[in-house]
C-alpha positions in Angstrom: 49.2 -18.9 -146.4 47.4 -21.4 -148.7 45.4 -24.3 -147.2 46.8 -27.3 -147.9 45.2 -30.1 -146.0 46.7 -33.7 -146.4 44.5 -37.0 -147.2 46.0 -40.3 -147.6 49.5 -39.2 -148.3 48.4 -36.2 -151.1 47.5 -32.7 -150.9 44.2 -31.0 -151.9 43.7 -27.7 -152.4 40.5 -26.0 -151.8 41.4 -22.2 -153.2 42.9 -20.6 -156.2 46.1 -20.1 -154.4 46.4 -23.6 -153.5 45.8 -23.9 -157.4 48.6 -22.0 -157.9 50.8 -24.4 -155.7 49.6 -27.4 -157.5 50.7 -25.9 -160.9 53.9 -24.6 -159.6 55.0 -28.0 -158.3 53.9 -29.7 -161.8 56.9 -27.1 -162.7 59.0 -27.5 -159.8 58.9 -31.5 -160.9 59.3 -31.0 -164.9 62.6 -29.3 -163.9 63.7 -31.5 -161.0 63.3 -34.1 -163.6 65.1 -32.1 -166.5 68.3 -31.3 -163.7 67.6 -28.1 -163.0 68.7 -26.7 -159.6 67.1 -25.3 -156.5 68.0 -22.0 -156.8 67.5 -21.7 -160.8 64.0 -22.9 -160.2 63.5 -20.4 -157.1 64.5 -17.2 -159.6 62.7 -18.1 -162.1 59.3 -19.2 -160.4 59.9 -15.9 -158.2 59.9 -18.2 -155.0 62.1 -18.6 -152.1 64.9 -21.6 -152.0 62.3 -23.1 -148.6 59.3 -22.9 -151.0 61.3 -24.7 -153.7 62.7 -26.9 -151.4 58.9 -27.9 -149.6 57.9 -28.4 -153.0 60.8 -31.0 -154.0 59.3 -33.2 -150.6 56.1 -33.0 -151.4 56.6 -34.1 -155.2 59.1 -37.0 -153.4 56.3 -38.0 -151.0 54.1 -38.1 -154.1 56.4 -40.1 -156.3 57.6 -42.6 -153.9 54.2 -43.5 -152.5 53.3 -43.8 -156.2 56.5 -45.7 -157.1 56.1 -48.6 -154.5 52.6 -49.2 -155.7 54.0 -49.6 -159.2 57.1 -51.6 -158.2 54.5 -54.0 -156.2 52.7 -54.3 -159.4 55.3 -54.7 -161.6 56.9 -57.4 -159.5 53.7 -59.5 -159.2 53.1 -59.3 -163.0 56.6 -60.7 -163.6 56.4 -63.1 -161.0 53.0 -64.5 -162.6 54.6 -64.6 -165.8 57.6 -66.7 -164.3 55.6 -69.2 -162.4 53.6 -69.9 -166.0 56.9 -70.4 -167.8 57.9 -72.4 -164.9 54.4 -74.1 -164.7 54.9 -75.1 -168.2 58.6 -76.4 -168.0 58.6 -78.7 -164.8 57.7 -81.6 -165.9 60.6 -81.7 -168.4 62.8 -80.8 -166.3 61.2 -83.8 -163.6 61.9 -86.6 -166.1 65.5 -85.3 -166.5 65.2 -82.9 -169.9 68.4 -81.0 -169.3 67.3 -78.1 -171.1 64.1 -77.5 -169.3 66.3 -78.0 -166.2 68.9 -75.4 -167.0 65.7 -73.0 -168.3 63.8 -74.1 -164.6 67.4 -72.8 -162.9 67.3 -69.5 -164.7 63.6 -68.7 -164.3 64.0 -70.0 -160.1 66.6 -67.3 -160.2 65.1 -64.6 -162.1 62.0 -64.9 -159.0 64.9 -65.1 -156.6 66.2 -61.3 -158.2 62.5 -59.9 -158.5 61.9 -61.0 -154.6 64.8 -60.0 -153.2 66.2 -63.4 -152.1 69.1 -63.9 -154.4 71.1 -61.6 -152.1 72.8 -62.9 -149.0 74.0 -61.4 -145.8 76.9 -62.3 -144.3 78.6 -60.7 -141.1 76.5 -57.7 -141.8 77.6 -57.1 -145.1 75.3 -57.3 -148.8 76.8 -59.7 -151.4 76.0 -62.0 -153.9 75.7 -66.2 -153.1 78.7 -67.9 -152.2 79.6 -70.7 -155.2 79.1 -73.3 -151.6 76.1 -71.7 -150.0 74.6 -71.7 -154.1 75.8 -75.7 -153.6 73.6 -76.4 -150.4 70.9 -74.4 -151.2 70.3 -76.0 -154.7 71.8 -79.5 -152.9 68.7 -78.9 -150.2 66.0 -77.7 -153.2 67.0 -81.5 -154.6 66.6 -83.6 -151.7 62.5 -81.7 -151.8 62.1 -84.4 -154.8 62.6 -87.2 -152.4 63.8 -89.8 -154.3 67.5 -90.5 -155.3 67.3 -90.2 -159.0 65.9 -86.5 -159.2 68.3 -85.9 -156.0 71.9 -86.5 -157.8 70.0 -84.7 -161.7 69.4 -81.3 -159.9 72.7 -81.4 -157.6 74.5 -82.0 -161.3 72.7 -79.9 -163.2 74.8 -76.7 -164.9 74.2 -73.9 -162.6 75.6 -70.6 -164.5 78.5 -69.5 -162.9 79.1 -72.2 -161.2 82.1 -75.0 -161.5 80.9 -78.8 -161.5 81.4 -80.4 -158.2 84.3 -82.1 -158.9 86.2 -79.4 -160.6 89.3 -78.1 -159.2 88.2 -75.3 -156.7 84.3 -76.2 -156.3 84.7 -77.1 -152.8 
């Protein structure tokens, strides 16, 4: 049996078997990529289905370990983008440029999708915002400004998707 020792979540091989492992799983993943099943892989490799199979989890550790560390860093790149674009739009959107607001909305909410925060849980199930919780949570991000004027511009500003206060149904 090779010798496959484990550091920090990978394997290293130390012999020319273990070589052969490390090539056969470069395979093994190729045609786990390109669809190709268990026991197609097995006959044609000349392994078992358990091989195969110890192979698929160990190329899944791999990738998911990998995968998070790329999400992480693909989320904090966008989110740095965001807050410049939102850097650079807030003071429009403080002295009431309706625009910038409705762009200040949409880039809040793109964060809110990257983060994870723009879902909700309610009695145990997933779901997207309610038009009313959407109401007192932008209602409650307003009253941050502190003074009246800024107050009533965010509660009215257009939030996509949503209907105006007053219309038929908003309540």
């Amino acid at each position: 049996m090779p010798n496959e020792r484990n550091h920090g979540g990978r394997a290293h091989f130390d012999t020319s078997q273990d070589a052969q492992i490390a090539t056969r799983r470069k395979i093994v993943g190729a045609n786990l990529l390109a669809g190709v099943d268990y026991r197609t892989m097995a006959g044609s490799l000349g392994v078992s289905l358990g091989t195969v199979a110890k192979d698929v989890q160990a190329l899944m550790t791999e990738w998911r370990e990998e995968r998070i560390r790329t999400i992480d860093e693909f989320k904090q790149l966008h989110l740095t983008r965001l807050d410049v674009l939102l850097n650079g739009l807030w003071d429009k959107a403080r002295q009431g440029d309706s625009a910038a607001i409705d762009k200040v909305l949409a880039v809040m909410d793109r964060q809110a999708r990257i983060m994870g925060i723009d879902v909700v849980r309610v009695a145990g199930t997933v779901g997207r915002m309610s038009d009313d919780d959407a109401r007192r949570i932008l209602a409650g991000a307003a009253s941050l400004f502190g003074s009246a004027g800024e107050s009533d511009l965010l509660q009215d500003a257009a939030v996509e998707g949503l209907p105006p206060r007053d219309a038929p149904g908003a309540d």
